[in-house]
Residue, then its C-alpha position, 0 to 999 in steps of 0.5 A: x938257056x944261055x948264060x946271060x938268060x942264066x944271069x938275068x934270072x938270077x939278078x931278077x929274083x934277087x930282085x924280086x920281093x919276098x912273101x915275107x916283104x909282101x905280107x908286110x907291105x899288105x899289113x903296112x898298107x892296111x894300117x896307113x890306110x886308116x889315116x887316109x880315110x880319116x883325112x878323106x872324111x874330115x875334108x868332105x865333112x859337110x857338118x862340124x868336125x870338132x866331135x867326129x874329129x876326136x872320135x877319129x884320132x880315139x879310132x886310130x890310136x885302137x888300130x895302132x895299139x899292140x900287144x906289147x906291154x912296153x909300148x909306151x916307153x921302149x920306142x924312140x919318138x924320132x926314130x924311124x922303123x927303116x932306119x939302120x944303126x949302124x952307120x956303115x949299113x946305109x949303103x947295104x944290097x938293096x938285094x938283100x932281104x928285109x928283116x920282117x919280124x916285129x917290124x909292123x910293131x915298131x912301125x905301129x908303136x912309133x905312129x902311137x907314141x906320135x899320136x900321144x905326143x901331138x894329142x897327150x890328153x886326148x884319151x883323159x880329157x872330157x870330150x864335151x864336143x862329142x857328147x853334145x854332138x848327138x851322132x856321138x853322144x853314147x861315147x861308145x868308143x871310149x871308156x867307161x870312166x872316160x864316159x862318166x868323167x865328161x858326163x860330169x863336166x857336162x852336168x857342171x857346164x849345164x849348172x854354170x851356164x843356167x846360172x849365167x842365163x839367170x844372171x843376165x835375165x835378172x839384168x835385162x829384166x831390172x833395166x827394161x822395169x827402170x823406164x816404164x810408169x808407176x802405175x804399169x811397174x805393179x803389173x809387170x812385177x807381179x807377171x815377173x814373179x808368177x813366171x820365174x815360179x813357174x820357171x823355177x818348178x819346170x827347173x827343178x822338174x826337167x833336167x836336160x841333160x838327163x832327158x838329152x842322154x836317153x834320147x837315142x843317137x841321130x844318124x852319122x849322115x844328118x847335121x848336128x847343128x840343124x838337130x840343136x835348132x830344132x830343139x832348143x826350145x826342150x834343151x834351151x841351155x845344152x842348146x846354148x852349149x852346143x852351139x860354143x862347143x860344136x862352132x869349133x871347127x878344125x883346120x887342116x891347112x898346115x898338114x894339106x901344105x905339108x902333104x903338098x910339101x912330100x908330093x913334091x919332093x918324093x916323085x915318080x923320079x926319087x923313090x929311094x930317098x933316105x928317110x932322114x934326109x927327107x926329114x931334113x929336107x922337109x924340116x928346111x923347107x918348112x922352117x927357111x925364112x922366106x927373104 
């Protein structure tokens, strides 16, 4: 072997990644991996989003949470896990080995403060778009007191849109009973009071969200807004409910512009563009007044 062949080997095996660097990419990759699915999910939805949406983030935080007590607190949000503090070393031999050690858990502690900054309450919050989705309502994925605190919200929402109902018939009813004769305004009084009795006894009987969090969930592929209409005639108030709640749909417009906006900065031809003049550059594009 001629020393030029010598030379060639040595530059390509300085050049070459580590085991240690491809046990981490493999690491990296699995952990990024689960952003792309919840974005590939949220995009082909074909039903509400807002309950699967929650459920999703909840699923994301879990994969970033580490074994490290300090978690919350000793991570920088703005700092980025590749950057160097030293100054002087951002021009280093890109020959020269990364340091692996630790570095997946600061890639995943600075994605976690992230998530709880852009979602703070996420995890204390009653999640009353999932518990009226009926492919989520187990709320197995949070915990317990999380559970029982949006079961209560949702026993309060039931109380107080009852009561709107009742005040809005009690409306219709005065003003449809004000235009008709004095003979046929006995009749039509004695038929109200024989029904709302008779209403008032299936109120006290039937508690619907009871009866609605013993049913069991529906399959994660059927349509939560079809399952409410066929059963709204049962649940005629949690019906009403779902239908404010689970009409919320999410956007994902400024984050598609966004990725749009990186796609066309990081090419095939600028692949070792600095992270943080890559943040800069984003930053300006996406703050520049158009004139």
């Amino acid at each position: 072997m001629d020393s030029d062949s010598k030379k060639d080997g040595k530059k390509l095996r300085q050049l070459m990644i580590t085991d240690d660097e491809w046990d981490l990419l493999i690491d990296l990759t699995e952990v990024l991996s689960i952003f792309a699915d919840v974005t590939t999910e949220l995009g082909g939805s074909k039903y509400v989003t807002s309950s699967l949406r929650v459920r999703m983030l909840i699923e994301i935080i879990k994969t970033l949470t580490t074994n490290n007590p300090n978690q919350h607190t000793y991570i920088n949000e703005q700092e980025d896990a590749f950057d160097e503090n030293n100054e002087e070393n951002q021009d280093e031999d890109i020959n020269k080995p990364v340091i692996t050690f630790g570095l997946l858990d600061k890639v995943k502690s600075i994605l976690y403060m992230n998530m709880i900054k852009y979602y703070p309450t996420l995890t204390t919050e009653p999640l009353i778009y999932s518990i009226l989705d009926p492919r989520f309502k187990s709320l197995d994925f949070v915990s317990l007191e999380q559970k029982t605190n949006t079961e209560q919200h949702l026993y309060h929402l039931f109380k107080k849109e009852k009561e709107n109902q009742k005040e809005g018939s009690n409306i219709s009813n005065v003003s449809e009973t004000s235009d008709i004769p004095n003979s046929l305004r006995s009749k039509k009084r004695k038929t109200l009071m024989k029904r709302l009795a008779k209403d008032s006894v299936v109120v006290a009987l039937d508690d619907e969200v009871g009866e609605y969090l013993k049913l069991h969930e529906i399959h994660i592929n059927s349509d939560p807004l079809v399952w409410w209409n066929e059963k709204k005639d049962k649940f005629p108030i949690l019906s009403n409910l779902a239908q404010k709640y689970l009409a919320v749909s999410a956007t994902s417009t400024a984050s598609e512009h966004l990725f749009s906006d990186a796609g066309n900065l990081i090419t095939n031809k600028r692949t070792r563009i600095k992270p943080k003049l890559f943040k800069k550059i984003i930053f300006l594009k996406r703050n520049t007044l158009e004139l």
